[in-house]
Residue, then its C-alpha position, 0 to 999 in steps of 0.5 A: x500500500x503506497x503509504x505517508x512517508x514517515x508511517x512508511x518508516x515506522x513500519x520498515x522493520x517490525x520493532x515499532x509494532x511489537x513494542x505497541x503490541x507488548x503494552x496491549x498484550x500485557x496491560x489489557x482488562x479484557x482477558x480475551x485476546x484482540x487478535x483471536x477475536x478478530x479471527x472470531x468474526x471471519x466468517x467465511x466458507x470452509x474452503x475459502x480463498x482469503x487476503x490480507x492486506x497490511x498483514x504486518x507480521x502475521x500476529x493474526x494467523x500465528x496466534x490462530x494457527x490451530x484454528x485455521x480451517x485446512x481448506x482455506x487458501x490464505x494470502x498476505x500482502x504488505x507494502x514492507x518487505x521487513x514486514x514480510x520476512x518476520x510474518x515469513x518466520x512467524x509463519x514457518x511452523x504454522x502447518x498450513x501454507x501461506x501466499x506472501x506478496x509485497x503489494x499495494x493496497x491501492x493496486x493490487x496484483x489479483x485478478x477481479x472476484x478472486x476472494x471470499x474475503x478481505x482482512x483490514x487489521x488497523x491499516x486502512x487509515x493508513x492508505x493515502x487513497x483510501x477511495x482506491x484502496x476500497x474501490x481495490x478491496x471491493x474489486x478483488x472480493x467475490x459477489x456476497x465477499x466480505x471485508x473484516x476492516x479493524x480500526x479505532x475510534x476518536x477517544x482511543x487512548x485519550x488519557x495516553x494523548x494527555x499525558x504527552x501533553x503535559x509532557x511537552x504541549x508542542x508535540x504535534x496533534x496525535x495520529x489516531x486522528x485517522x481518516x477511517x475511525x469507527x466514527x465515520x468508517x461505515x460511510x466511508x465503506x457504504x458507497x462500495x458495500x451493500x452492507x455494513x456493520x460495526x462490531x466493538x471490541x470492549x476493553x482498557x489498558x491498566x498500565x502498572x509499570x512505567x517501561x513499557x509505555x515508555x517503549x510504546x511512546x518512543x514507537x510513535x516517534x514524536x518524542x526523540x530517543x535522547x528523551x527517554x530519562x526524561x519521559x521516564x520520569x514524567x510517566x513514572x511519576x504520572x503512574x504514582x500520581x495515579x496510584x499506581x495504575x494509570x488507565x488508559x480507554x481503548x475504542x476498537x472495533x471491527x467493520x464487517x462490509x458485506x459486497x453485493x450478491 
């Protein structure tokens, strides 16, 4: 997918990604893990043909492996090959065969109809034609296909958006202001899909210790590494400040886009 610049960098090699995915995974009020609820709402025939764009590291298929009907015929697209070869390892011991290809979102190298379904994990507000990447999505999906696109609303991790504001006010207006959310997501989807539905993913973080969030700011590459003493610092004593616990609202969700028959 051809993508902004610096989110292209941030996503050259998997390390920014991981360190977002640690605080989730560790700090998380929901037991139930994020990636095996993404993969509960596939609904696909059993001998499915199933893309995934913006595959990452291939967390969604690795952390399902034993749930991965034999019959599905399974493709993983990302613009990074850094990406692509970590989703490669991950993968190599999942017994089922996966297609790995290097593409773009918004030109993809498939032929017309060719997929029961469509996988958008929290990357669709990274497309700069998000118009073309759909109208692409939409191309490649079979008649009755769906498309399964995770993304976040407005308030996700607000109380995060605070604290490096008191950290430093002139650090610039957060990402999460994305241009698909769960706010206006199911519009943007309506023009291509003859239904959509939006599905919410219900948890917070917890965070109790200061390393980890300190890892995860330094991922979004507002705050210059030569800073860490001093995030450290400012987080450690927001954590006290909070007795202990600082918690953080997630908005997450899933749109199930449905092409028409």
């Amino acid at each position: 997918m051809t993508i902004p610049e610096d989110v292209e960098k941030q996503y050259a090699t998997p390390a920014n990604l991981d360190a977002r995915i640690a605080l989730h995974e560790r700090f998380s009020t929901t037991l139930y893990p994020w990636m095996r609820w993404v993969f509960d709402q596939i609904d696909a025939p059993d001998c499915a043909s199933i893309l995934e764009v913006g595959c990452g590291t291939g967390a969604l298929w690795a952390e399902n492996s034993e749930r991965i009907p034999p019959e599905w015929s399974v493709t993983l697209v990302d613009q990074s090959a850094g990406m692509l070869e970590q989703a490669r390892a991950n993968l190599a011991e999942v017994p089922h065969s996966f297609r790995f290809e290097q593409g773009d979102v918004q030109r993809l190298p498939f032929a017309t109809a060719s997929f029961d379904a469509v996988v958008a994990n929290h990357m669709l507000y990274h497309v700069a034609d998000l118009a073309q990447g759909l109208a692409e999505i939409h191309r490649v999906l079979k008649a009755g296909g769906k498309l399964f696109a995770a993304t976040n609303g407005e308030m996700h991790m607000y109380e995060l958006r605070q604290l490096l504001n008191a950290f430093d006010s002139t650090i610039p207006p957060d990402r999460a202001h994305f241009p698909f959310t769960l706010e206006n997501g199911a519009g943007l989807l309506a023009p291509y899909f003859a239904r959509v539905e939006l599905r919410r993913y219900e948890s917070a973080l917890a965070v109790t210790e200061a390393a980890p969030l300190v890892a995860y700011i330094l991922s979004m590459d507002v705050i210059p590494p030569e800073r860490r003493d001093e995030l450290t610092t400012h987080v450690e004593d927001t954590l006290r400040a909070h007795g202990g616990m600082f918690r953080i609202q997630k908005a997450t969700g899933l749109f199930v886009a449905t092409k028409r028959s």
